[in-house]
LUMDOKE-395864 format. One line per field, with one value per residue (C-alpha): residue number from 1; x, y, z; residue in one letter. Coordinates in Angstrom, 2 decimals. Example, Ala and Ser with C-alpha at 12.3 -4.5 7.8 and 13.67 -1.06 7.14 Angstrom:
BEGIN
nr: (1,2) $
xx: (12.30,13.67) $
yy: (-4.50,-1.06) $
zz: (7.80,7.14) $
rest: (A,S) $
! end
This chain:
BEGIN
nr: (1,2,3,4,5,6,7,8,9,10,11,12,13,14,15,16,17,18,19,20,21,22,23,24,25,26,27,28,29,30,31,32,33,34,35,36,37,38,39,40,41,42,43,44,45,46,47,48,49,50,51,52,53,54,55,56,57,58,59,60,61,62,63,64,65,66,67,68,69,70,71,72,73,74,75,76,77,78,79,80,81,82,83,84,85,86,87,88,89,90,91,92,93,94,95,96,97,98,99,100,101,102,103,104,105,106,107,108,109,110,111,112,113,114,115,116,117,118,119,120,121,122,123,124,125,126,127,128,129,130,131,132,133,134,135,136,137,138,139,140,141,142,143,144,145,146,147,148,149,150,151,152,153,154,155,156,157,158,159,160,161,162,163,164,165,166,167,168,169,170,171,172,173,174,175,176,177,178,179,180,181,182,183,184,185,186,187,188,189,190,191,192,193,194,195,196,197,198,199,200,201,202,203,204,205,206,207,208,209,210,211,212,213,214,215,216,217,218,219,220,221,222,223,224,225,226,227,228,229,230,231,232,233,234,235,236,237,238,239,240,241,242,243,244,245,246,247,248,249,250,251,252,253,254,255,256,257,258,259,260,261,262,263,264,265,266,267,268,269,270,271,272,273,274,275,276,277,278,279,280,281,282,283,284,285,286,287,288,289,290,291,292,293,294,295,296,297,298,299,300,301,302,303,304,305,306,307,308,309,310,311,312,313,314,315,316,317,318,319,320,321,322,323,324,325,326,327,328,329,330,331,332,333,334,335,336,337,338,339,340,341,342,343,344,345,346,347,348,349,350,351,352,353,354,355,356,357,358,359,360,361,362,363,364,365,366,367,368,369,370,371,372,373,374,375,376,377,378,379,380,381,382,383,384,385,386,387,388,389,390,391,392,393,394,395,396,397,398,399,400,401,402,403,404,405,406,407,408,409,410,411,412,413,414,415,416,417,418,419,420,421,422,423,424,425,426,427,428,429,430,431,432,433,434,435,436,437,438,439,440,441,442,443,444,445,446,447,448,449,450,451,452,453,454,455,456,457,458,459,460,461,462,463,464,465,466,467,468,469,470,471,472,473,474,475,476,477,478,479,480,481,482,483,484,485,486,487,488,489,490,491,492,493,494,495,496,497,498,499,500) $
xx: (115.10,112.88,113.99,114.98,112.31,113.21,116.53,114.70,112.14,114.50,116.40,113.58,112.09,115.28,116.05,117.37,119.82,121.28,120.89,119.39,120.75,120.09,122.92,124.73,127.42,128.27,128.72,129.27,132.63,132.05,134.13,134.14,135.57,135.64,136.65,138.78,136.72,134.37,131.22,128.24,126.95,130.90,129.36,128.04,125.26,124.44,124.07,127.23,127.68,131.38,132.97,134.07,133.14,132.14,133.11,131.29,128.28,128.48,128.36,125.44,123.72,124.46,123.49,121.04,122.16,121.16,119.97,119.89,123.30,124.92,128.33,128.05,130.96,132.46,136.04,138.11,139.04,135.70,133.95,135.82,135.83,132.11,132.10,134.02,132.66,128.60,128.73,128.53,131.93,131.51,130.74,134.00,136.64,138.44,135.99,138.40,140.68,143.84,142.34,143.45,140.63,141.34,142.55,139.33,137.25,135.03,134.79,132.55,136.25,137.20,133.44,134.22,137.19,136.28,133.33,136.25,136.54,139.82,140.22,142.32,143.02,144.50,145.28,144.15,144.45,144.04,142.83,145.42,147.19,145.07,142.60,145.69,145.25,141.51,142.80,145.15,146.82,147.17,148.85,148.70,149.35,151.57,149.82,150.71,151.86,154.22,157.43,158.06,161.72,164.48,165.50,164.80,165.27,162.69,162.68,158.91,157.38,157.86,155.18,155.93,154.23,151.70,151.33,149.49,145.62,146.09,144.72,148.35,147.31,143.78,144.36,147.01,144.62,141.60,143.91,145.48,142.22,140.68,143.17,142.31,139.49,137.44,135.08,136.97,135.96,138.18,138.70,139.89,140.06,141.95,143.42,142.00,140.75,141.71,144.31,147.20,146.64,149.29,149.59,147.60,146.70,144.79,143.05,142.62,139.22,137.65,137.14,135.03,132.48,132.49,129.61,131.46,129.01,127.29,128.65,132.61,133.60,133.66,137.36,139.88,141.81,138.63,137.64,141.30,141.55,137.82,139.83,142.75,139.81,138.13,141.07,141.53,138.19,138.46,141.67,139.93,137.72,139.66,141.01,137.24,137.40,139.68,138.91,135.05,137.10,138.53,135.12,132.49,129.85,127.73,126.64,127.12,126.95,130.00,131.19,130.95,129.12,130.66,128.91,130.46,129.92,131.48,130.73,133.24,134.23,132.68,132.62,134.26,137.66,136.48,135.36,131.51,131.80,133.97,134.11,130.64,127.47,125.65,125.01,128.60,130.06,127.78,126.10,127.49,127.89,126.41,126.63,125.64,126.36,126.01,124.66,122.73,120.91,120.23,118.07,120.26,119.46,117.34,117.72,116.35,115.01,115.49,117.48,120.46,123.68,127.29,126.53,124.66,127.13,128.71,125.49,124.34,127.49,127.74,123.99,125.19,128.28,125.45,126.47,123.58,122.05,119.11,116.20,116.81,119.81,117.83,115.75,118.62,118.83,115.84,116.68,119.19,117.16,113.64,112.91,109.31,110.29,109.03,112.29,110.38,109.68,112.36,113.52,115.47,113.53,117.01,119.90,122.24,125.88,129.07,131.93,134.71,138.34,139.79,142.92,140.51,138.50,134.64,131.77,127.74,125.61,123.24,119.86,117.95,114.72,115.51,113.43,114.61,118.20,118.57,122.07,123.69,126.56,127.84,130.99,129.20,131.82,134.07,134.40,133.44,136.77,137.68,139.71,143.81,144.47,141.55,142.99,146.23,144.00,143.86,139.75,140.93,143.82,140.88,138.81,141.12,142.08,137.83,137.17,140.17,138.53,135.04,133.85,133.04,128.99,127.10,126.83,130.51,132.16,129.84,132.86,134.46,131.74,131.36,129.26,127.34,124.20,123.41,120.90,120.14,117.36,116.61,113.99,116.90,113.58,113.18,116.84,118.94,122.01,121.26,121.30,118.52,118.11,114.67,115.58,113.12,110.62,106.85,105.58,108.52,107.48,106.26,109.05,111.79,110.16,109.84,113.42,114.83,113.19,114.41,117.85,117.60,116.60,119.47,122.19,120.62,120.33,124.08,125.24,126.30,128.21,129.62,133.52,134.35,137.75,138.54,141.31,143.72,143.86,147.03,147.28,146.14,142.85,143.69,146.93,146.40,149.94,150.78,151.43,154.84,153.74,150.81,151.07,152.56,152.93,152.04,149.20,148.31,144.94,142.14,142.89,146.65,145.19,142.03,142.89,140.05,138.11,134.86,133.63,136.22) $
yy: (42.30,45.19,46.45,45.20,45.79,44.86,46.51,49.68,49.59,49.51,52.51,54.62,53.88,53.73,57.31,58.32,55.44,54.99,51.17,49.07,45.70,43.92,45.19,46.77,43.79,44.40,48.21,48.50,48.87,52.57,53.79,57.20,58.09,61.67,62.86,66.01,68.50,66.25,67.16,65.48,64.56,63.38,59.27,57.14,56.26,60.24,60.12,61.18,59.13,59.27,58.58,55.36,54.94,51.38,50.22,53.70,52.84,49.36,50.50,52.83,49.59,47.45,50.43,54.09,56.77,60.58,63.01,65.88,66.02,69.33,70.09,73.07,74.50,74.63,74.74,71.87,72.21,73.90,71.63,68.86,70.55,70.67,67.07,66.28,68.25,68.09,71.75,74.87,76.06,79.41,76.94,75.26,77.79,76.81,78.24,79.78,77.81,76.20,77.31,74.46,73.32,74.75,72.96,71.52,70.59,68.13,65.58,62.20,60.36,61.09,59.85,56.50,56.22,57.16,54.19,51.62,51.76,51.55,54.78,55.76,58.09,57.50,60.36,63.93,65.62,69.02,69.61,70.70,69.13,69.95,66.73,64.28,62.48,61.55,58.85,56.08,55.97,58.65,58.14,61.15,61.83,65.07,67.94,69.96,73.68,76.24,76.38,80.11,81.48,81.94,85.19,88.88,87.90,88.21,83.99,82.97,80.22,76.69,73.81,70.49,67.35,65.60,62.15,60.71,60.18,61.09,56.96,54.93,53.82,53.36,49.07,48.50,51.38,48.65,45.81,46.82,47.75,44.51,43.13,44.95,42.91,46.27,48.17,50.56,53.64,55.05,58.60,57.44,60.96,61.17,63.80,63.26,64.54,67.72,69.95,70.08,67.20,65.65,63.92,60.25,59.91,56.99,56.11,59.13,60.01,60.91,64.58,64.44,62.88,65.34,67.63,70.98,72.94,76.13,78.19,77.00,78.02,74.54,74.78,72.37,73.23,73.23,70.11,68.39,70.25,68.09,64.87,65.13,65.87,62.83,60.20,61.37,60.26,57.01,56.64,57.15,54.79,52.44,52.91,52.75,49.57,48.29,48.96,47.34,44.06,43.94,44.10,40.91,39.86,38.56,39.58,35.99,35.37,36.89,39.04,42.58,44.43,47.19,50.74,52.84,56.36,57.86,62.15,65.09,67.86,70.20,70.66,70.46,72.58,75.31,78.31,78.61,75.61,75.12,78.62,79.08,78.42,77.27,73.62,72.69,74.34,73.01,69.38,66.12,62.79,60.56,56.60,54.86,50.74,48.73,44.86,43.26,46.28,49.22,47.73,47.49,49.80,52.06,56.13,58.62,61.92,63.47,66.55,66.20,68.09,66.79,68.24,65.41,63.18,63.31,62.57,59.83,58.02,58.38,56.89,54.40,53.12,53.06,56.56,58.10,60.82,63.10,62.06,64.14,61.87,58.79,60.55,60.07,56.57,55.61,57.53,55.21,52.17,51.82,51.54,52.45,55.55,59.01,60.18,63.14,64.77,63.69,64.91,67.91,70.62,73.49,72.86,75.69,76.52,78.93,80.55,81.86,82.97,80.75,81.80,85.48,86.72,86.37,85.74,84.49,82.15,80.29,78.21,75.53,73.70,71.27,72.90,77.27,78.50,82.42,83.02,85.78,87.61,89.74,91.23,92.16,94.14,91.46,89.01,85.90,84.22,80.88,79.59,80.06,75.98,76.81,80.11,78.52,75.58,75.17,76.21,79.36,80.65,79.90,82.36,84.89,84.64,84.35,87.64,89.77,88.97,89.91,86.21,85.13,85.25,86.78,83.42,82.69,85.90,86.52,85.10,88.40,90.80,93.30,94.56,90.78,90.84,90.93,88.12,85.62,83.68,80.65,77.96,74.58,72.48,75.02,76.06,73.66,75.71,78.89,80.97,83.50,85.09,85.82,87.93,90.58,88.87,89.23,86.22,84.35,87.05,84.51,82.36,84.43,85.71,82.39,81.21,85.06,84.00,80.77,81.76,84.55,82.27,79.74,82.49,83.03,79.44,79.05,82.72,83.28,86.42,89.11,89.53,93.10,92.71,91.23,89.00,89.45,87.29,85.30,85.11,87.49,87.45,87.14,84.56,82.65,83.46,83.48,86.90,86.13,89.61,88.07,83.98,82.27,78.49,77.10,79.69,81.02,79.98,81.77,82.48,83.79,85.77,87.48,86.56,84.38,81.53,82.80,86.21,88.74) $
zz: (98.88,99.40,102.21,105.43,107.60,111.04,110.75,109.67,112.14,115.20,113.09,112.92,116.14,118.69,117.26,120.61,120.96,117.65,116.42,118.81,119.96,117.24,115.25,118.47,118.12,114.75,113.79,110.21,108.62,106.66,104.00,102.59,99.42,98.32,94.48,94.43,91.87,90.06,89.22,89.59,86.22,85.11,85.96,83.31,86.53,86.11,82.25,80.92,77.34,76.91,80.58,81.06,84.93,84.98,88.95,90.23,87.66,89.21,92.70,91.66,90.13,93.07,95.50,95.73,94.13,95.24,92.28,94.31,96.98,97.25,98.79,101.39,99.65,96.17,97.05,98.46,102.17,103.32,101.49,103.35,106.93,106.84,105.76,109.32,111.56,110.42,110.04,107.86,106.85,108.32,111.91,111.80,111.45,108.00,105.80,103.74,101.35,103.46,106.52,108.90,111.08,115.34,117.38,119.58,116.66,117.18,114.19,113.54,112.90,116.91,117.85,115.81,117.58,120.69,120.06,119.43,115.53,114.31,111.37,109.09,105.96,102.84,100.00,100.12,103.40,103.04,106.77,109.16,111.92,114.97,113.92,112.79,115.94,115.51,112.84,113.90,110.78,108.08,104.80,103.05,99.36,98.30,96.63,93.65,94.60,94.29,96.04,96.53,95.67,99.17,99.42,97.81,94.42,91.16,90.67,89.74,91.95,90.82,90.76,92.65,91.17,93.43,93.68,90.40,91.87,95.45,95.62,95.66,99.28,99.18,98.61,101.53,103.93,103.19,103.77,107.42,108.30,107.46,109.68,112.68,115.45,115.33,113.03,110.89,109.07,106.35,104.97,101.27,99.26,96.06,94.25,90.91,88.94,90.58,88.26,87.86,84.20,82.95,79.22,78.87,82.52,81.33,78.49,76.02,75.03,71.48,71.76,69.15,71.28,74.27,75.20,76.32,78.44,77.06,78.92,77.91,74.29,71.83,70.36,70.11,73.51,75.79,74.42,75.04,78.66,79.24,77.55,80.16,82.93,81.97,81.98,85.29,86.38,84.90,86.58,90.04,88.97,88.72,92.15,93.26,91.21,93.10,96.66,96.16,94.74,98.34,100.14,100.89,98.35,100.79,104.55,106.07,110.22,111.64,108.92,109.56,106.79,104.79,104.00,101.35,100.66,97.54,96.85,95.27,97.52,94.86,91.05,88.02,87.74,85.19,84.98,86.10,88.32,91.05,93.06,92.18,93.72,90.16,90.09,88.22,91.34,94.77,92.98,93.61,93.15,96.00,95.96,99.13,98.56,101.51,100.60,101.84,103.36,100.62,98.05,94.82,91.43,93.82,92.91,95.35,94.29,98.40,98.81,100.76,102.07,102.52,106.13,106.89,106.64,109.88,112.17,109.22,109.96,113.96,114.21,111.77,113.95,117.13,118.53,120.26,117.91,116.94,115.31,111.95,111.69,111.84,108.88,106.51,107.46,106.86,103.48,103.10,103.95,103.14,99.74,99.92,101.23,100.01,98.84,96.85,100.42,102.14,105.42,104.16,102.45,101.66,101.11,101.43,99.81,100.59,98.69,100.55,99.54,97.27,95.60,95.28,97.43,96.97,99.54,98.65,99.86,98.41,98.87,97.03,97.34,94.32,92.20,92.73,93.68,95.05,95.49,97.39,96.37,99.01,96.98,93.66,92.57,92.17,89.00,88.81,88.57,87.98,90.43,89.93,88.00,86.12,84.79,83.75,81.71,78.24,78.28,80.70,77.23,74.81,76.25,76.93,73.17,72.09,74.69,72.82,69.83,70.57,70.03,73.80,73.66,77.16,78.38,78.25,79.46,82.82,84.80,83.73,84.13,87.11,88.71,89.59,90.49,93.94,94.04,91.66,90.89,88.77,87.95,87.88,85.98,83.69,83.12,84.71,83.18,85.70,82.29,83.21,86.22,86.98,90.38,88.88,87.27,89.05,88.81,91.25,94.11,95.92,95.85,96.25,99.12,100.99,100.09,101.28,104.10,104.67,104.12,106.34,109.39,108.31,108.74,112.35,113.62,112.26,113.19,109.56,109.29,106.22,107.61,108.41,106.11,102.74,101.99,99.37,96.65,96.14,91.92,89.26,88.21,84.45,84.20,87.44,88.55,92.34,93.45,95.44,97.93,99.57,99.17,101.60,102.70,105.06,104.67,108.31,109.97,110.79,114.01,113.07,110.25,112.13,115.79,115.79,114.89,114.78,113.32,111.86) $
rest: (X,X,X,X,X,X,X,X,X,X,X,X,X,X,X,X,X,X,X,X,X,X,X,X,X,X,X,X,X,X,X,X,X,X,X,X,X,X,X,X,X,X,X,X,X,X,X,X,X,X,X,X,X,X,X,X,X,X,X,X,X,X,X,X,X,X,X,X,X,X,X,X,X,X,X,X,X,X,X,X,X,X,X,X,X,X,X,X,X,X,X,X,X,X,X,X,X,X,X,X,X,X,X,X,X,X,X,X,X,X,X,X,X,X,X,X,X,X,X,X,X,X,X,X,X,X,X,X,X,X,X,X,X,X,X,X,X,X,X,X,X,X,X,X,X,X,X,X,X,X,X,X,X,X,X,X,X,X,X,X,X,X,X,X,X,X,X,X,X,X,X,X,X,X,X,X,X,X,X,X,X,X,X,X,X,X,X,X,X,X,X,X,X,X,X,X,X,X,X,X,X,X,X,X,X,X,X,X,X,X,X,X,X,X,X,X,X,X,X,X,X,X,X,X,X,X,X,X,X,X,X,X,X,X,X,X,X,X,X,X,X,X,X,X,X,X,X,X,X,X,X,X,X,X,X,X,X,X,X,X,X,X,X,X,X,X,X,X,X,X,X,X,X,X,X,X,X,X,X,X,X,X,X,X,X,X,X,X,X,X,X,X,X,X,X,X,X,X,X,X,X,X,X,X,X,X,X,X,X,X,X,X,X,X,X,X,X,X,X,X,X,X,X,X,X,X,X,X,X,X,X,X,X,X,X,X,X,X,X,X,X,X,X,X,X,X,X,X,X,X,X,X,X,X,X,X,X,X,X,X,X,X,X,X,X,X,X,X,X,X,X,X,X,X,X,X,X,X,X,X,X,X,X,X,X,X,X,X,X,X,X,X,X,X,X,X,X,X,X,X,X,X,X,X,X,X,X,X,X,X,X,X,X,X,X,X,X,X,X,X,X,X,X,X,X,X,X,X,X,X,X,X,X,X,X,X,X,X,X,X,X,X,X,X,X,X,X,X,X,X,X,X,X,X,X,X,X,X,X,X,X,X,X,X,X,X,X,X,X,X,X,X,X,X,X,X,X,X,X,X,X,X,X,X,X,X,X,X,X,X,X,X,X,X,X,X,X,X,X,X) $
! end
């Protein structure tokens, strides 16, 4: 099956009303599943030889895959509060790391509700208690962290385990909510393969056969740091694997049909990705299965944003919408269409404070990236699990000894650059910046344009005060002085939760 036309027609035409009546009685059941720090070429669907991903390849196979989805931040709880609200981090008042979102948000989850489905959340949290109530169930996973020391006293922090995978839950969440006489939309985030790793999560890999990036240093500890890394993806895989088992084969009168979205909050835990607005840091994974109505195998070349998630999934549950929102459908559905153009022609990324301070922006058309960085004097750092890895101690030990090449040591370099520039056909890697380079006038001009009427339609803002950053730079250990847990809000930090 092509496509289903008459489904798609009323779509794309009712773009007003959401779906029309023909599918009014029978809102989709939508799952969302959302990696914690994996990047978006760590699949076997997105060419990776050595994973072992085989239920995510499957759902690929089975469903469309995106080539060109970025996150709208490359740290975890932005990343996710944009996801929820359908808005730009620096829009929803928890654009820093741990920032709870305010009390008031508006989210897509309380809009499903609202609408009658029953929804839940399983694993990860990671976004405050103002927006607990918008789920009627939550079963959330613990979280690795420190535990600082009582008292006056010298003690170091200590680390408290997390749960394995953050995904323990994920099989009796699907269950209950099978069980329910309502449409149900699920929040199902894990915590892998998010550091802290532990010994033979799963399967070990041959490090022999893994491709370390260029810009990481190939020695024996990076490559075993990308081996634990790795068995944690195949262990939310097999989670994955085991949710899709639970799901219908077949759309059949009077089942409810079942739409599931699978993405990463942001890249790959290592130096020059996640933090960083390079494609390791902002790219992602993006599945969409939903049988019976995406055509099966198909792979779509569109650009698309994480922020579109929240409006793609109201108009999908039949909650009245815009007609950009429909556009994504129609992404989703018709499998004749032009996927090259698309609907969205930038997508656009954030950093924020996380674990250091650091602010930029950044913009892409698929085929450039200019990137902003507002704090050039600062270092590119890693953020603080990465710089107590294995890979983070190899190149501390490589840069003492002079044998880091330029490549590998820009995350310690200051000043940055204030705006970067590169050509992700030509150099996918984002090795040379071409910022100066004549013959990209042109097109640094239009996308400095672009970006500069993006930060006025969404009131973007440079704050008027730095925050501290909670662990040194160069061992990645908390700095007992300034972190503090539960770590205050916005609001308490700045007095409010909009410009500071």
């Amino acid at each position: 099956m092509k496509h289903v036309s008459a489904f798609l027609l009323v779509c794309c035409i009712d773009l007003t009303g959401g779906f029309s009546n023909l599918y009014a009685h029978d809102s989709p059941n939508i799952i969302l599943m959302i990696a914690d720090d994996l990047n978006w070429d760590d699949l076997g669907c997105y060419g990776n030889k050595v994973i072992r991903t085989p239920h995510l390849d499957n759902m690929a196979a089975e469903g469309l895959r995106f080539e060109r989805a970025y996150v709208t931040a490359s740290s975890c709880s932005p990343s996710r509060a944009s996801i929820i609200t359908g808005k730009y981090p620096h829009q929803t008042g928890a654009e820093q790391l741990h920032w709870p979102l305010p009390a008031g948000t508006q989210t897509f989850v309380k809009a499903l509700k609202e609408a009658g489905y029953y929804t839940a959340a399983a694993g990860k949290w990671h976004l405050g208690d103002n927006i607990r109530d918008h789920f009627d169930e939550i079963h959330e996973a613990s979280t690795a962290g420190f535990v600082l020391p009582t008292g006056d006293g010298d003690q170091p922090a200590k680390m408290i385990a997390q749960s394995p995978s953050g995904c323990e839950d994920w099989v009796q969440t699907v269950k209950d909510a099978q069980s329910q006489e309502k449409p149900y939309f699920l929040w199902l985030a894990s915590l892998d393969p998010h550091r802290e790793y532990e010994e033979e999560a799963w399967e070990p890999y041959d490090e022999s056969l893994i491709n370390v990036p260029a810009y990481l240093p190939d020695t024996p500890e990076v490559r075993h740091d990308f081996n634990l890394y790795y068995q944690e993806i195949s262990r939310l895989d097999d989670s994955v694997g085991k949710v899709m088992a639970l799901l219908p084969k077949d759309v059949k009168p009077g089942f409810r049909s079942t739409i599931v979205f699978f993405i990463s909050d942001n890249g790959r835990p290592f130096p020059r990705a996640k933090t960083t607005l390079y494609e390791d840091g902002i790219r992602t994974p993006l599945i969409v299965h939903w049988h019976g109505f995406v055509e099966a195998g198909r792979v779509s070349q569109s650009l698309v944003s994480t922020v579109d998630l929240a409006p793609t999934i109201r108009h999908l549950a039949g909650i009245r919408g815009q007609q950009s929102e429909a556009a994504f459908v129609r992404n989703l559905l018709d499998a004749e269409y032009d996927s090259e153009s698309g609907f969205r022609k930038y997508a656009f990324g954030e950093d924020h404070w996380h674990d250091y301070e650091d602010h930029a922006r950044s913009i892409t058309d698929g085929h450039f990236k200019l990137i902003h960085n507002d704090y050039p004097d600062l270092p590119n750092t890693p953020p603080a699990d990465a710089g107590r890895s294995l890979t983070w101690e190899a190149m501390l030990s490589l840069k003492a000894q002079g044998k880091l090449n330029e490549i590998q040591s820009a995350c310690f370099v200051t000043p940055r650059p204030e705006w970067e520039f590169y050509d992700l056909k030509d150099d996918p890697n984002e090795f040379v910046n071409l910022i100066s380079q004549s013959e990209f006038a042109r097109d640094i001009a239009r996308m400095k344009t672009e970006f500069n009427k993006w930060s006025d339609q969404t009131e973007d803002y440079l704050p008027t005060k730095r925050t501290p950053d909670e662990f040194n730079r160069v061992t990645g250990e908390p700095d007992n002085t300034v972190r503090k847990r539960p770590r205050p809000s916005k609001k308490e930090m700045f007095g409010t939760n909009g410009k500071y």
